[in-house]
C-alpha positions in Angstrom: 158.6 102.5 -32.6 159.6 104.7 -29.5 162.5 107.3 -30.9 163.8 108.1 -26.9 163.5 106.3 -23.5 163.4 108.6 -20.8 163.5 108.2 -17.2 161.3 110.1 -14.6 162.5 108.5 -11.3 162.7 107.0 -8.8 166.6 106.9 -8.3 169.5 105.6 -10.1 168.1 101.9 -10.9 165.5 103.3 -13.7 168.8 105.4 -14.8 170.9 102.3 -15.1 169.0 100.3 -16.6 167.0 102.3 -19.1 171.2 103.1 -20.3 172.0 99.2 -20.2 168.5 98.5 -22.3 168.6 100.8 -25.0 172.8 101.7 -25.0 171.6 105.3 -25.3 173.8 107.7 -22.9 172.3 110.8 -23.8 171.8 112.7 -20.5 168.2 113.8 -19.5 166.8 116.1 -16.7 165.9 113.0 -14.1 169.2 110.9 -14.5 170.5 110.0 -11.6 168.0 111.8 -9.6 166.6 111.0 -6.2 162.6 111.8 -6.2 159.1 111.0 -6.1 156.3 111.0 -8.2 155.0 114.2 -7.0 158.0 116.0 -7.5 158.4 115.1 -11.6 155.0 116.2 -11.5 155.6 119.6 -10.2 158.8 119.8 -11.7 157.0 119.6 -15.0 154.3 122.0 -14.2 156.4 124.5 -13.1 158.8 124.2 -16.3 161.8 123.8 -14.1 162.0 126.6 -12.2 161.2 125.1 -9.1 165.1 123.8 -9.0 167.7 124.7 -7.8 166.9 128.1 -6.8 169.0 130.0 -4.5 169.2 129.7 -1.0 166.7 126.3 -0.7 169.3 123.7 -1.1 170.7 121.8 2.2 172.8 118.7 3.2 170.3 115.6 3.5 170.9 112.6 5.3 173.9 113.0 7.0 175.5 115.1 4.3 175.6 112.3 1.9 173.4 114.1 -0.8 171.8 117.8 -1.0 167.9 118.3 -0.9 166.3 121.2 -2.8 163.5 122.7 -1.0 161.6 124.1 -3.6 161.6 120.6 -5.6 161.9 117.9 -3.1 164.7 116.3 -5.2 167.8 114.9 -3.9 171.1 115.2 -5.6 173.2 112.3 -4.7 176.0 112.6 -7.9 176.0 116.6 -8.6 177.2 118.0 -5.7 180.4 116.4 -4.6 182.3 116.7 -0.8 186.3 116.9 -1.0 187.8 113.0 0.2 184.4 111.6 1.0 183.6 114.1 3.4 180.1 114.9 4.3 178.6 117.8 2.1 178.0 121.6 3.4 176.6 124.1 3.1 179.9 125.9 1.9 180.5 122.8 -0.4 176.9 123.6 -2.1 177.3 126.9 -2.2 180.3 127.0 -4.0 179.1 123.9 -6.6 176.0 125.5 -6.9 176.0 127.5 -10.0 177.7 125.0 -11.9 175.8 122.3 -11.1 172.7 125.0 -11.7 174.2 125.1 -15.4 174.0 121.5 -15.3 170.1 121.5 -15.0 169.3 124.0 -16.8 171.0 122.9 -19.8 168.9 119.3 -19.2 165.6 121.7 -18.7 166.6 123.3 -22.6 167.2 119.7 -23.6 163.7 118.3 -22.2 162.0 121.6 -24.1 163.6 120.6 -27.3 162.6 117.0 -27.3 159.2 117.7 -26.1 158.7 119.9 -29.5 160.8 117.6 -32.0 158.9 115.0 -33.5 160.4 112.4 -32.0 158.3 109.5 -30.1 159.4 108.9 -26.8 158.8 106.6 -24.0 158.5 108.1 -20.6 159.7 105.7 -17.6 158.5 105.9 -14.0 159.6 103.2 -11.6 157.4 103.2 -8.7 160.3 101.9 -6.4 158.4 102.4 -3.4 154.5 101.1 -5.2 153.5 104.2 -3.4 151.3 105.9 -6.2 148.3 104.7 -8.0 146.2 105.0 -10.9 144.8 108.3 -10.5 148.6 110.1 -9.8 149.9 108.4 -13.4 146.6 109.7 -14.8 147.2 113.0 -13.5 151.1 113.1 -15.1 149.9 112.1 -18.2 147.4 114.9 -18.5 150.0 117.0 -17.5 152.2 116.2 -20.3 149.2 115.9 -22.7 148.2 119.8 -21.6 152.0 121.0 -21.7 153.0 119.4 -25.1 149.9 118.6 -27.3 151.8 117.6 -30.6 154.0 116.3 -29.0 153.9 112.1 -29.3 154.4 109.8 -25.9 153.3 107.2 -23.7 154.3 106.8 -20.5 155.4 103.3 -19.1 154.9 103.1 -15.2 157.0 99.9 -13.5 156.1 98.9 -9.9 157.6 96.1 -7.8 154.3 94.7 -7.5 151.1 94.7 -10.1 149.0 97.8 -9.2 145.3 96.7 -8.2 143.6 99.6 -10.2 145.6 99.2 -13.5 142.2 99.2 -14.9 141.7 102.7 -14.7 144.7 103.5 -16.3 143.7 105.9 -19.7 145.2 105.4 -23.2 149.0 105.9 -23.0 149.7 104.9 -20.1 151.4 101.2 -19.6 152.4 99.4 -16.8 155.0 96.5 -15.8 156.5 94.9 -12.6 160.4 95.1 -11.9 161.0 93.5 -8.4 163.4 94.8 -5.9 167.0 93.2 -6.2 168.3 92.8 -2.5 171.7 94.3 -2.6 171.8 95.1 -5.8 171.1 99.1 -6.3 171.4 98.4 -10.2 168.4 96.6 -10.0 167.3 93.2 -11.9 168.8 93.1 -15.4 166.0 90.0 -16.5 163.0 92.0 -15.1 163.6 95.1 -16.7 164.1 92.9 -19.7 161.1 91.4 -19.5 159.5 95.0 -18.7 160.4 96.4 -21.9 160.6 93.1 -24.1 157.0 93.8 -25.2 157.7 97.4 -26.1 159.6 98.8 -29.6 162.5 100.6 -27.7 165.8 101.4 -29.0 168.4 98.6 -28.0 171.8 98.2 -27.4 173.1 95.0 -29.6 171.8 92.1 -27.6 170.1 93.7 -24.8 166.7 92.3 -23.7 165.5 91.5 -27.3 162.2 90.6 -28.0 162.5 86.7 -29.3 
């Protein structure tokens, strides 16, 4: 049985739902988060401090969220404009070190579960079905290298099947989770059926295997 769900990405659906599955609102590093595959990736690799340094973080698309530079990540929820006005660069800058605190208190949180002995499910949702076998590969090496005791598999969800699934190594799962036209929360059924097959933690009720 899996201990801990956490999410990797891509945006706030896999956040949503991986909260409505298991009930658990324990905040980790990629909550909420706006980002690709290649940015968890270097995110990891780099320990964290890639984010949120000084000086790299901007307005993105049309002031609605803030992009970091040195990560790639966008921050739709942390950083937060006065009556629904577009964020800038004054708004960032003075949110910046608390919302800095934020992360790095999530980075200690990731380093601590990483070395507990607690068996944890890692999410990705390919939202996009932009990566393939050989990037999910790569992330779980990476993970493998950076924590060697430490126990995981990694559960990537696409909208549709990937066609080289069958070079996927040991510890690494995949499911489907189609996109939910106007609905940003995503499928509830689908990410039922994703995880049905899997011993997560559950909220009372919540996609139960029968």
């Amino acid at each position: 049985m899996y201990d801990v769900c956490v999410g990797l990405g891509y945006h706030c659906e896999s956040t949503h739902q991986l909260r409505r599955v298991t009930g658990a609102e324990r905040a980790h590093f990629f909550d909420w988060l706006d980002l690709d595959l290649a940015a968890v990736r270097e995110t990891i690799a780099a320990d964290f401090a890639n984010v949120l340094r000084p000086g790299l973080c901007e307005p993105f698309s049309d002031g609605a969220c803030v992009r970091d530079r040195g990560s790639n990540i966008r921050f739709f929820h942390d950083f937060r404009a006065p009556d629904g006005a577009p964020l800038t660069p004054a708004v960032i800058a003075e949110q910046f070190d608390a919302v800095r605190a934020k992360f790095s208190h999530l980075a200690t949180r990731w380093r601590a579960l990483t070395a507990s002995r607690s068996r944890v499910l890692y999410v990705h949702q390919d939202a996009f079905d932009e990566s393939g076998a050989p990037e999910l590969t790569a992330l779980h090496a990476l993970l493998r290298a950076r924590y060697p005791d430490h126990a995981f598999d990694l559960l990537w969800l696409r909208r549709t099947p990937p066609p080289d699934a069958a070079a996927l190594p040991p510890g690494v799962l995949w499911g489907t989770v189609p996109l939910s036209p106007g609905r940003w929360e995503g499928d509830d059924a689908a990410w039922d059926a994703a995880l049905a097959p899997l011993d997560v933690p559950r909220a009372s009720g919540a996609g139960r295997r029968p």
